[in-house]
N, C-alpha and C positions, 0 to 999 in steps of 0.2 A: 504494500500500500504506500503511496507517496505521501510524505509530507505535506500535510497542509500549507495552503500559503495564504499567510496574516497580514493584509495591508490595513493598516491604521491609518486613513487618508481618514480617514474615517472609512367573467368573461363566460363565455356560456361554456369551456370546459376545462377550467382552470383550477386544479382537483386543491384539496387540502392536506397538505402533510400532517399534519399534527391529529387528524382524525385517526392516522394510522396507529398513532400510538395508543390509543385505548384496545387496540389488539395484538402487540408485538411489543416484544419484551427487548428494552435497550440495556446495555450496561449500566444506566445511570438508575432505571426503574427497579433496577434489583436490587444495586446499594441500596434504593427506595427503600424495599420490603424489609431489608435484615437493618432499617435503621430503628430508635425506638425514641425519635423524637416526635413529644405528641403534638399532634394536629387539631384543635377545632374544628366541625361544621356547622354551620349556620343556613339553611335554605333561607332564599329571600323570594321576594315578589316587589318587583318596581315596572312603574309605568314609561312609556315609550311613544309618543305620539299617535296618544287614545287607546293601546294594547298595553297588556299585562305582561312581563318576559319574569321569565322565571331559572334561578338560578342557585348557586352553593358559593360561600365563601369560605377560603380554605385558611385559617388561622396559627400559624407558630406561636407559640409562646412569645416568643422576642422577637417579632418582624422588624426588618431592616429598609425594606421596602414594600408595594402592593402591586398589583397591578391584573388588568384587563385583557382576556383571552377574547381576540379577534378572531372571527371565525372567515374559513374561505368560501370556495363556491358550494360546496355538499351541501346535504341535508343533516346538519350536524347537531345534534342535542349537547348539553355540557361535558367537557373532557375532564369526568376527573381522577384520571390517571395523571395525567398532564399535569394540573392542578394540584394531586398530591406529591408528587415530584418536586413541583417548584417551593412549594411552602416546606418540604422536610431540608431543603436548603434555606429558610428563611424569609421568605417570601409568602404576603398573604398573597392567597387571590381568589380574583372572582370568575367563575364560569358561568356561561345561563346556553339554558335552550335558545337555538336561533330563533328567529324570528317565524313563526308557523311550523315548528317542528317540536316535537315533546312538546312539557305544560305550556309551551309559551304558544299566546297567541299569537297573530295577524297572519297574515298569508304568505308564506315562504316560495321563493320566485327564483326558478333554476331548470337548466335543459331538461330535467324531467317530465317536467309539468307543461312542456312549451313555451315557456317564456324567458326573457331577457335577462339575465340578474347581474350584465353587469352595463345595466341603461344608469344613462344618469341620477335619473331616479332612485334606482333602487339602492346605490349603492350609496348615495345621503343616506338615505333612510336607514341603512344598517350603520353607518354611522353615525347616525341619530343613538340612535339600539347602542351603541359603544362609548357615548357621551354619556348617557342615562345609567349606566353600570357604573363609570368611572364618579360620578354625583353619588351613586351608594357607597362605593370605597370612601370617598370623603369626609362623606355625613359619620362613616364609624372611625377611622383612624387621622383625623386630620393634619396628625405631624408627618405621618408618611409619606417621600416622595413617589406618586403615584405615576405606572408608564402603563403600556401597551404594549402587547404579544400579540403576533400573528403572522400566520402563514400563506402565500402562495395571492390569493384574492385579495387579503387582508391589504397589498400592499398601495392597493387605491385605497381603500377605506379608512386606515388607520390617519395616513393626513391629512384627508379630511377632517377628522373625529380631533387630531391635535390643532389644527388651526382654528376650529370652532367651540376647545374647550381650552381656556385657561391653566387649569388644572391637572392636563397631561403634562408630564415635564421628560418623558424619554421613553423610545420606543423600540420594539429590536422584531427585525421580519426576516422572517423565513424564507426561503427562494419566493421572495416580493418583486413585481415584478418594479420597473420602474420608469417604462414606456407606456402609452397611451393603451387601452382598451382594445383597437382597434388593430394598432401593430401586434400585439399580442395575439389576438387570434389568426391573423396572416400568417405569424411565425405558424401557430401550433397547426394551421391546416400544411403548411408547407412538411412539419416534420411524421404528423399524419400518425404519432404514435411509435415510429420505428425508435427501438433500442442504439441501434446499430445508428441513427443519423448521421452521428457526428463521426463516424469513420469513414463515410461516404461525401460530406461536403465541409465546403470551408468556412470561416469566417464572413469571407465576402457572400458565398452565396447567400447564407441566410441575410446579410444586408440588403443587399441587394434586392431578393425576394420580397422582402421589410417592406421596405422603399416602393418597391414597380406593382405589386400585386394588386390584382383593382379587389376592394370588399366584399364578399357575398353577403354583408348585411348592412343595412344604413341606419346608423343611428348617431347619436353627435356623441363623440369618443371623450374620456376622460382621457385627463393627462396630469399623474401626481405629480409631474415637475413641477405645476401651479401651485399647489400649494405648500410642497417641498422648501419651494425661494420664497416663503414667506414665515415659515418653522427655524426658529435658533435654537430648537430642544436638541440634545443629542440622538443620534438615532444609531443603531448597526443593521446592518443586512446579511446575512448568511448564506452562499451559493454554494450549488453542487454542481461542478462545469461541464457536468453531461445531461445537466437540465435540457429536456426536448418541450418542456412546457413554455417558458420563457430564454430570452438570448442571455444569457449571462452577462457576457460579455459589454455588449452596448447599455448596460443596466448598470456593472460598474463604470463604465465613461460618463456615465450622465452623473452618476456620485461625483464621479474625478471634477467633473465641474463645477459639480455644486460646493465639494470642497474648495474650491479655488475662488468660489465669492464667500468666503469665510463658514462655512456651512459646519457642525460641528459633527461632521457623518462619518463612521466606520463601514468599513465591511472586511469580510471574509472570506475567503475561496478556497474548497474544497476541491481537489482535482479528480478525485475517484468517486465522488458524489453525486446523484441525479438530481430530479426535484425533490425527492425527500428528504429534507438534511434535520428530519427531528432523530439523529444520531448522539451517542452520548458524547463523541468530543464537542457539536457544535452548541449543546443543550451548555454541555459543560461551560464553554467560554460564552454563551451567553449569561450564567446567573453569573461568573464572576466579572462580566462587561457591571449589570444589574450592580452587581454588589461597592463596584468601585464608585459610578456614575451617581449615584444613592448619596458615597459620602461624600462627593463632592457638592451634591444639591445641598445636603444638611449643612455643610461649612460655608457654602457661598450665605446660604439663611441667616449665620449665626453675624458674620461680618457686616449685612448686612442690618440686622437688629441693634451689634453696634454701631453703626454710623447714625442713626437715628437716635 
């Protein structure tokens, strides 16, 4: 297996990784089992633009941070594998049923059903759903600095959900994508599924394809680079470079540049990884990304209490 490589610069089938792990056992969910620090649950119910979403907070003893599991395109109920994982590292968090799947109401909108879920519409609206979760972390732990988790979809959603809440202060995404709605699915009809792609073409092609391929669907495309260049939260990204869901590559270039209008953005690149990177190294350097960024927020708080 190669070495990971660490740079510190900082859709209607665009699957969720992190759904995987409430069925597959990673290195890190087994230290999970054999640990014996206890957990809190809490089931909640909060409102979301006239629905009811329903969910579990997963409580440490001693949290050091909180934080809000974004959900991708599935049909995903609460992850709380995922969830107990993160809090037996110290971390409260919150899960809930998507949006019309388990207890939660409203109407859950994805290829299954025939519809769009990643129109502009909808994918506010789940970021509405992810504003409203993060107002629950608040209202119970108010010292903690409160981020955002999320995979693959998540990666429109989530800044969204940062640029229209206050209260997000750092977010960390999973093979996110970080081109528009649009280009994203050109890629994914271009790679069509095969394993095998990226032994078959190059970098350029898939730009290119990017680039020239007319849409087979019209709809007006999201683009998180809008709201990206208006986010000074820290953020990381976590890729697996044989991602056939998203281009990797032109996803870290558009970081490279965000980092170069002072953007405070990490990522990561795994070379023997697909889209699925909820693996225990990159879980791993995510809670300790979480755990640093955490005390940096609580010291920048305290300087700033004193200057006042």
């Amino acid at each position: 297996m190669k070495k990971s490589l660490i740079i510190l610069f900082s859709f209607l089938f665009l699957g969720n990784s992190f759904s995987q792990i409430e069925s597959s056992n990673t290195t890190s969910s087994q230290e999970m089992n054999q640990s014996i620090v206890p957990i809190k649950t809490e089931n909640v119910i909060f409102e979301s633009e006239g629905i009811k979403l329903v969910g579990t907070i997963y409580s440490p003893e001693y949290p050091y941070a909180a934080v809000v599991i974004v959900h991708g395109s599935d049909r995903v109920p609460r992850m709380a594998k995922f969830a107990q994982l993160l809090a037996q590292k110290g971390i409260l968090v919150l899960t809930y049923d998507k949006r019309g799947v388990g207890e939660s109401g409203g109407v859950y909108a994805g290829p299954e059903v025939g519809t769009n879920n990643i129109s502009i519409e909808n994918l506010n609206l789940l970021a509405k759903d992810a504003s409203a979760a993060v107002n629950v972390i608040h209202k119970k732990e108010k010292n903690l600095p409160i981020g955002l988790v999320g995979a693959s979809q998540a990666g429109w959603i989530i800044p969204i959900t940062a640029t229209n809440n206050p209260l997000v202060e750092f977010m960390v995404l999973f093979s996110s994508p970080t081109i528009t709605t649009l280009e994203q699915l050109r890629f994914q009809f271009y790679t069509n599924g095969r394993t095998d792609f990226w032994e078959n073409h190059t970098e350029e092609d898939a730009r290119e394809h990017i680039k020239n391929d007319p849409d087979r669907y019209q709809f007006k495309a999201t683009d998180p680079k809008d709201t990206l260049k208006e986010l000074s939260i820290p953020g990381l990204w976590l890729f697996g470079e044989k991602d056939i869901q998203i281009p990797v590559k032109m996803c870290i270039e558009h970081l490279n540049t965000l980092k170069l209008q002072n953007k405070p953005f990490e990522y990561v690149l795994f070379p023997s990884l697909d889209h699925n990177t909820n693996k225990a190294e990159p879980i791993d350097i995510s809670v300790n990304w979480i755990k640093q960024k955490s005390l940096n927020i609580k010291n920048r708080k305290v300087r700033e209490l004193k200057v006042e």
